[in-house]
N, C-alpha and C positions, 0 to 999 in steps of 0.2 A: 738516370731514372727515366723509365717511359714519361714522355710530354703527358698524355692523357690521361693516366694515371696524379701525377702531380696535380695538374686544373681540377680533376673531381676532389681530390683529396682537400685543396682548400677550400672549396665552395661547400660540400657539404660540414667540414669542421665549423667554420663561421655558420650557418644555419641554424647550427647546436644551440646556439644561444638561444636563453629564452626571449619570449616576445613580452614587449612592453604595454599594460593596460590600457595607455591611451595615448591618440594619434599625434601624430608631431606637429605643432604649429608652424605657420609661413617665419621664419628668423633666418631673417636677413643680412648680420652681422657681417663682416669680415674674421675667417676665420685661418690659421695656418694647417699647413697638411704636413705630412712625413711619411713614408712607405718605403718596405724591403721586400724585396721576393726572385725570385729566381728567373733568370733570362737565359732561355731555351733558345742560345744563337741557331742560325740556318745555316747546317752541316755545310752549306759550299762556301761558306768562310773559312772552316778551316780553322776555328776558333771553338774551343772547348765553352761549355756553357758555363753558370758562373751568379755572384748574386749582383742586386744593385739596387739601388735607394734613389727615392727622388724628395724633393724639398720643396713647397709651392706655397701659395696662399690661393683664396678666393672668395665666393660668395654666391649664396642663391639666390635671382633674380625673378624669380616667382616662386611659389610651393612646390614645382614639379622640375624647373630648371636648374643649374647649378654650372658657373664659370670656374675654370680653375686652370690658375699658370703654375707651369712645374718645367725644375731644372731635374736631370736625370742624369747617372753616372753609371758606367761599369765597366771593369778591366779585364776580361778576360784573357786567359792563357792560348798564344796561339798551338795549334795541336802538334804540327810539324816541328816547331821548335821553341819548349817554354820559355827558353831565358831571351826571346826576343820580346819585346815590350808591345802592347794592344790593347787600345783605350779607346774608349764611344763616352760622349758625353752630348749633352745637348737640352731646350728648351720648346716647351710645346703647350700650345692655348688650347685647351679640349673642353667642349659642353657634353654634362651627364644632363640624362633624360632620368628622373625618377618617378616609378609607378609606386606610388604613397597610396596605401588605404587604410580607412579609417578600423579603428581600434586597434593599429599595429604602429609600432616605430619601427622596421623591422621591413626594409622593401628592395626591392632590383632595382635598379638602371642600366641605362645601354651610354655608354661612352664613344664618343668622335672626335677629333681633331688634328689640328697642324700641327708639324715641331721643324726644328733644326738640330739637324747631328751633326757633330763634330769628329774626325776619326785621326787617330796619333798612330801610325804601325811602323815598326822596323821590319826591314825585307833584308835580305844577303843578295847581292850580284857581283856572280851569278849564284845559287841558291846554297850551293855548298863551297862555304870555306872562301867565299867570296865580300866582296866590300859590303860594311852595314851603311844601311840608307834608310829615309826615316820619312814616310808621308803624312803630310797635314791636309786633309781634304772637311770641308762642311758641303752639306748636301740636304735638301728638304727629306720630309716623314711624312708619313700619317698614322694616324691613331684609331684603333680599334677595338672594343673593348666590351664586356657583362661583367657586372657586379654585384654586390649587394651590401646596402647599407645598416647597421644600427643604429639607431640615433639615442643617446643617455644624455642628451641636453647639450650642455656645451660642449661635449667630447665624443665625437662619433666614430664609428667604426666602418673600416669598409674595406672587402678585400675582393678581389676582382681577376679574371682572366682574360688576356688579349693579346693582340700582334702590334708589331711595329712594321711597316713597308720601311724600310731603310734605302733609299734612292742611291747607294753607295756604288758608282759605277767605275769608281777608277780605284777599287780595291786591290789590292796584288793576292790572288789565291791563287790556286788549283783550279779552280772553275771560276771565274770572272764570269760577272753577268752584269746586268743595268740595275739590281734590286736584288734586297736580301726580306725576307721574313723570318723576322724574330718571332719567339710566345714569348710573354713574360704571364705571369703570374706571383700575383703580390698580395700582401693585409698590407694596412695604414692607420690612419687616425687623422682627422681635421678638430681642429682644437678655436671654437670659435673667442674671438677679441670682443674687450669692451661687456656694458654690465649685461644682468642680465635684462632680455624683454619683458614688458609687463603684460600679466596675465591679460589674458583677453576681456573685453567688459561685457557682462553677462546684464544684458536687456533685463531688468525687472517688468514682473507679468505687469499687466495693467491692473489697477485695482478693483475689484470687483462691484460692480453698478447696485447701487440701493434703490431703495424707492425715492430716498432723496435726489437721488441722478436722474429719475426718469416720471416723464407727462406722457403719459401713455393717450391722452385724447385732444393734448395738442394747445391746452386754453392757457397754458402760464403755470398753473399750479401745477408742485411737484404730486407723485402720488402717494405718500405719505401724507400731505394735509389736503389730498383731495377728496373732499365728501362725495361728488356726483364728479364717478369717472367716465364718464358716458356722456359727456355735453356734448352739445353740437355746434360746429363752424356759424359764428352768427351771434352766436348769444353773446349776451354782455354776464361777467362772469365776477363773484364776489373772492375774497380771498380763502375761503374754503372751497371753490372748484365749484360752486355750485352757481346756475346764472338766476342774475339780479333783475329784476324790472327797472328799466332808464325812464324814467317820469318825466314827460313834455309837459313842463304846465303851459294850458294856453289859453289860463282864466284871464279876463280880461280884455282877450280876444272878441269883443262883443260888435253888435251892428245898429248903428239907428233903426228905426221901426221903417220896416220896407225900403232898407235900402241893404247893397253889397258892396259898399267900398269902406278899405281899413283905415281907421281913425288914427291918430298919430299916437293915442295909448297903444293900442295894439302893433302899430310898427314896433314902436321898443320891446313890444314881448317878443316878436317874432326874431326878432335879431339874436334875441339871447335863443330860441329854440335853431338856428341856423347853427349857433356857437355849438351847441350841444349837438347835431347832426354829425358836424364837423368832425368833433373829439369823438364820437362813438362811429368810424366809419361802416360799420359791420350791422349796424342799426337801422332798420323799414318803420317805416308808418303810415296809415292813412290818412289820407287829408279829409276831413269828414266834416259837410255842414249842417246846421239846423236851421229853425226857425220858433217862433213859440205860433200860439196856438189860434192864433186871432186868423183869418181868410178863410178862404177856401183850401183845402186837402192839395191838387196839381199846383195852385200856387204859388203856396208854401213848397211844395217840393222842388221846384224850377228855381225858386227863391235860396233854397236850401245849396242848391247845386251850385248857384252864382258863389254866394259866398264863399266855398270851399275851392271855388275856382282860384276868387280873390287870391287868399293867402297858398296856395299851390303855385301859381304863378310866381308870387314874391319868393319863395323858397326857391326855386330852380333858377330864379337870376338874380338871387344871389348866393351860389355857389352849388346849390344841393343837387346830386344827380338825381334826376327823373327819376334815373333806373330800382333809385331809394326811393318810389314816394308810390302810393295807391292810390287810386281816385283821377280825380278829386271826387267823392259821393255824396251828395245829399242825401239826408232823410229826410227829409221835411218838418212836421212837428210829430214825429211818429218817438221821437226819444226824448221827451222832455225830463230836465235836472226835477229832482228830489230834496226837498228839506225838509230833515225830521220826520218823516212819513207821508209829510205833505206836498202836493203838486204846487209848483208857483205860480200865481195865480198868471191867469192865460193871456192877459195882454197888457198885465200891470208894468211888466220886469222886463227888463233886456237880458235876464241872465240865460234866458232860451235861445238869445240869439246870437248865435256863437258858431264858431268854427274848430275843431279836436285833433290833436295828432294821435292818432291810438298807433301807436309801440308795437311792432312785432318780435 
């Protein structure tokens, strides 16, 4: 049979198959192999061509790699004279390259590798009618080869055409040379060991984001219970998202009549308003003095000033950044407190003579 006729004929048979819906995973297993096909000896052997089977295991080493050891056999008939005995056998490490793409099971590879041959031949000396004599010679290979695989899971298919360089240089033919090139051309099967793999783990999406999941202006509150989604960096913020006024009380805070220094009732108030500066670090205020209404106008406002220097001072050593505090401003008696409608009277009370955090 024509060589090249034979090679097309089994590459396009095997093609025939149909193609399988979805791509073949990395499976790594050890698996065994088996293959028969036809070895198209090199005419200056002198050896009719003939079939032959190989036996191997192996395994793929990545998704596109594949190792596989294989024992090979076959006997053919020498041509000159069949009843003389002619036997090749041998073992060979060969890596396939496989070009796998996606939505096929169903791909080529290019095959390569080493072997060792073994060769058993009876000769006549001298050729007719002469003594039988019987050579045992092994000699390296190489491996050459295209193919194409099916994959059906644990049982693949794959038939392939290629050469063998056969290093066989102390053969007895007709034409002796240092190397013979075989074709062979084969189908097979690799039959993978052990269970099967488990399906690949398919990432569930992420769950999709609620208003529960997400503060769109950054204050703590999700926005689902956020009333005022529009706050700004700074405020102090109630548990509906909306900001709350932080209350400095700093009643008590008072001053003897013409004087600015804080009295020991007003150190305890200030300490508790340093505690709450503290806890609210996001929190400004002015430090703002008065006086009540008794002097003169410039005074009173120099007066007003002192004071508010007083506890500004006391604030920044101990602990409060500067960078939090306005002032210190006097007003003088230009804001006098209110009760009831009425003004207190103007230099009966100390209650005018005070110093204010006002809150920003």
């Amino acid at each position: 049979m024509n060589k090249k006729l034979l090679c097309a004929a089994l590459l396009v048979g095997l093609s025939a198959v149909a193609q399988a819906a979805s791509a073949q995973e990395f499976d790594d297993r050890w698996y065994v192999t088996g293959s028969t096909g036809v070895n198209l000896q090199d005419h200056a052997r002198g050896t009719d061509s003939t079939v032959f089977g190989t036996i191997g295991f192996g395994k793929f080493i990545n998704p596109n790699v594949s190792l596989d050891m294989e024992m090979n056999y076959q006997n053919p008939h020498q041509s000159a004279n069949r009843n003389l005995w002619w036997s090749q056998y041998g073992v060979s490490l060969d890596a396939r390259y496989h070009f796998r793409h996606e939505g096929s099971n169903f791909w080529p590879y290019l095959r390569g590798g080493i072997g060792w041959q073994r060769h058993e031949q009876e000769y006549l000396l001298p050729p007719v009618s002469g003594v039988l004599l019987r050579r045992r010679d092994s000699n390296a290979a190489v491996n050459i080869a295209v193919g194409m695989q099916l994959d059906k899971g644990r049982l693949n298919v794959r038939t392939e055409v290629g050469t063998r360089i056969d290093f066989d240089s102390n053969q007895i033919s007709s034409h002796p040379q240092s190397s013979f090139i075989d074709v062979l051309a084969s189908v097979g099967v690799t039959y993978a060991l052990g269970p099967d793999p488990a399906p690949p783990v398919v990432q569930a999406p992420p769950p999709e984001k609620t208003c529960a999941d997400l503060d769109g202006d950054g204050d703590g509150v999700n926005d689902c219970n956020d009333k005022c989604p529009d706050s700004q960096a700074g405020q102090t913020i109630g548990p509906d998202g909306c900001p709350v006024p932080v209350s400095i009380d700093l009643k008590g805070v008072n001053f003897d009549f013409d004087k600015a220094t804080l009295r020991p009732d007003a150190v305890a108030i200030l300490n508790e308003a340093v505690e709450i500066l503290k806890r609210y670090p996001e929190l400004h205020a002015e430090v703002a003095g008065h006086t009540d209404q008794c002097g003169k106008d410039d005074y009173n406002q120099k007066l007003s000033e002192k004071r508010a220097k007083a506890v500004y001072d006391y604030l920044t050593s101990n602990g409060v950044d500067a960078a939090r505090l306005s002032g210190p401003v006097g007003y003088g008696e230009s804001r006098p407190l209110e009760d009831k409608g009425q003004v207190f009277p103007a230099c009966k009370s100390e209650i005018n003579r005070r110093t204010e955090l006002n809150t920003k």
